[in-house]
C-alpha positions in Angstrom: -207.8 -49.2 88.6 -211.5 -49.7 88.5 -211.9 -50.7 92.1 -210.5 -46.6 92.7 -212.8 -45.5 90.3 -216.0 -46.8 91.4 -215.9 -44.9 94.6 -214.5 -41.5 93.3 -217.7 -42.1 91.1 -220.1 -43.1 93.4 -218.7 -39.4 95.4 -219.4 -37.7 92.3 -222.5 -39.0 91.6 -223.7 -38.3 95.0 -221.8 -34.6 94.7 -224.0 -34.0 91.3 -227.2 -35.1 92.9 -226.8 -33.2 95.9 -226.4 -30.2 93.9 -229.5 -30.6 91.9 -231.5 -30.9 95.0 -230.4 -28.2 97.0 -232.5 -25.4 97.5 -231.5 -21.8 96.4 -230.9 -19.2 98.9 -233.3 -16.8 99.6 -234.0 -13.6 97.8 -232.0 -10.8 99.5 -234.6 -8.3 101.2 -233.4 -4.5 101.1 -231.4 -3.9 104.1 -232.8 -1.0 106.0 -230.2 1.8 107.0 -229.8 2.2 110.5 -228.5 4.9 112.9 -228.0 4.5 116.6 -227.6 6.0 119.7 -228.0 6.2 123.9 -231.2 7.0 124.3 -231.5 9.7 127.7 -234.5 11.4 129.0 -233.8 15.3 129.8 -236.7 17.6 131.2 -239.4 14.1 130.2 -238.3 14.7 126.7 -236.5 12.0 124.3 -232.7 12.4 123.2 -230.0 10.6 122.0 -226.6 10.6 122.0 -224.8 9.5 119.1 -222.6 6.2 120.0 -218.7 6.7 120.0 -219.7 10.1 122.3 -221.3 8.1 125.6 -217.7 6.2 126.9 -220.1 4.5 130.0 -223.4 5.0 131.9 -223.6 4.9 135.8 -225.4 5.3 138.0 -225.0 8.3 140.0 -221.8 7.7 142.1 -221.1 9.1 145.6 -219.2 12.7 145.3 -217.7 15.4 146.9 -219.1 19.3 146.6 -216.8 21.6 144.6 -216.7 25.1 146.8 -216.5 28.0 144.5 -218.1 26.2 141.2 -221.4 27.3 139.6 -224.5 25.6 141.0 -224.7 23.1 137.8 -221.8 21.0 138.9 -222.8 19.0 141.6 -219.1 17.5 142.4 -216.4 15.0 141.8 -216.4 11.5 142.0 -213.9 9.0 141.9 -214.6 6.2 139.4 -211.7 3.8 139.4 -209.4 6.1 140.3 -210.2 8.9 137.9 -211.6 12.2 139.2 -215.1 12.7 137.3 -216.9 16.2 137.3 -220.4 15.6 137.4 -222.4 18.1 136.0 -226.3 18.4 136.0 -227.3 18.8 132.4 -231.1 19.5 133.4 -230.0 22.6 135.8 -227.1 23.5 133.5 -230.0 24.3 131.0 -232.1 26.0 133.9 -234.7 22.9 132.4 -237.6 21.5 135.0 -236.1 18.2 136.5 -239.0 15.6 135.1 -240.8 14.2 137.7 -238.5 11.1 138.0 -236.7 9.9 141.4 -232.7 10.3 142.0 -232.4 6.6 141.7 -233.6 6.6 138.2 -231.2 9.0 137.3 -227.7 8.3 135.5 -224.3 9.3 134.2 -223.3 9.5 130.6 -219.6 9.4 131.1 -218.2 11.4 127.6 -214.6 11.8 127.3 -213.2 13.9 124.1 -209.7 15.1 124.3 -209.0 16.5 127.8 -212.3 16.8 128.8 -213.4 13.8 131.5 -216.9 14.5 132.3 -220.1 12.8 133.8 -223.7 14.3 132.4 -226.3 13.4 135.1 -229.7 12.8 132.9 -233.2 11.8 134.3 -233.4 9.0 132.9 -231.6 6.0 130.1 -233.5 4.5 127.2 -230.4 2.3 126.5 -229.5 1.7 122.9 -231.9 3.4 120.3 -232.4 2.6 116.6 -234.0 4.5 114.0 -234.1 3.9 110.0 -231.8 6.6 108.3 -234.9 7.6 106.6 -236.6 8.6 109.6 -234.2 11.7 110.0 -235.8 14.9 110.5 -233.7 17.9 110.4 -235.8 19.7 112.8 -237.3 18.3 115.6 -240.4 19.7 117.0 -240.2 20.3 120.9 -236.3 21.4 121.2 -236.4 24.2 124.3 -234.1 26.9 123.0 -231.7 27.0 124.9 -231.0 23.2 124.1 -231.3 24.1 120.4 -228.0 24.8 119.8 -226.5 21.4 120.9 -229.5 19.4 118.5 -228.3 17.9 115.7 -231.6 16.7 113.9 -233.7 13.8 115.3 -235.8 10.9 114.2 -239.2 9.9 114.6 -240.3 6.2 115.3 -243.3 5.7 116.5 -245.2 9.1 117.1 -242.2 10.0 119.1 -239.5 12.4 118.3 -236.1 11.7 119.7 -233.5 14.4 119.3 -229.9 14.4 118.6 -228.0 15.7 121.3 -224.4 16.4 120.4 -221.9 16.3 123.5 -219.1 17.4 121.5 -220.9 20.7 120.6 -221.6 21.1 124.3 -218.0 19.8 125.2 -216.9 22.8 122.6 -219.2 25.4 124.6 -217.3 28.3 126.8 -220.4 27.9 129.9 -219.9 24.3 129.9 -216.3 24.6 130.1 -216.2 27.0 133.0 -217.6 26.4 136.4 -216.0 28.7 138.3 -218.4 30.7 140.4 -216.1 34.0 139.9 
């Protein structure tokens, strides 16, 4: 009996002395709150889509012209075997293009209910993130006619990124119709 006790002993002993020597875990830091979204550059000014609203980002497929749609949409493309409407969100907002090239701009495919749609944009930031804190319920620099679809913004480092919602502008009756007529 002794010669099975010694060694549950000797684990026991080295159990308790491990114990005694280990180092505590660190002191838990506050964990700062964060919000994100795809960051998108309209007119050379900062916005940001909330995640969950952007389904992909493209870059700007081959398409065919629409006849008899209003200038905004540029077309259709066919992504994997889905028709995509591609509208340009700059000239559907009558906005200045920013002086970017057409190879720097992209898609932000959105799809909510019925609505398949691509947003051309001048321009992806990729994935932003901003402290909660950092909200600010109204941006400074929001053209008006863009107002409407803004959802508050956040500042990070002397820049002011505003929320764009694409389900407001999904819910909009000028976004929704594109007939010329």
């Amino acid at each position: 009996m002794s010669a099975q006790a010694a060694p549950f002993a000797v684990l026991t002993d080295i159990a308790q002395r491990s114990r005694a020597m280990a180092a505590g875990l660190p002191e838990q830091q506050e964990a700062i709150e964060l919000w994100n979204g795809i960051g998108f550059v309209l007119a050379g000014q900062n916005y940001v889509a909330p995640m969950g609203e952007v389904v992909e980002i493209l870059h700007v497929p081959r398409y065919t012209h629409v006849p008899g749609v209003r200038a905004f949409m540029l077309g259709a493309a066919n992504v994997r075997g889905r028709l995509l409407p591609l509208i340009d969100l700059a000239h559907f907002f009558d906005l200045p293009r920013s002086s970017r090239s057409a190879r720097e701009r992209r898609v932000l495919v959105i799809e909510q209910g019925d609505v398949f749609s691509g947003l051309v944009v001048d321009g992806v930031a990729g994935m932003q993130y901003f402290a909660a804190d950092s909200y600010v319920s109204d941006p400074p620099g929001v053209p008006e006619i863009v107002q409407p679809f803004v959802r508050g913004g956040y500042e990070r480092n002397e820049e002011s990124w505003k929320v764009f919602s694409t389900v407001e502008l999904v819910g909009d009756e000028r976004f929704l119709d594109v007939a010329q007529w």
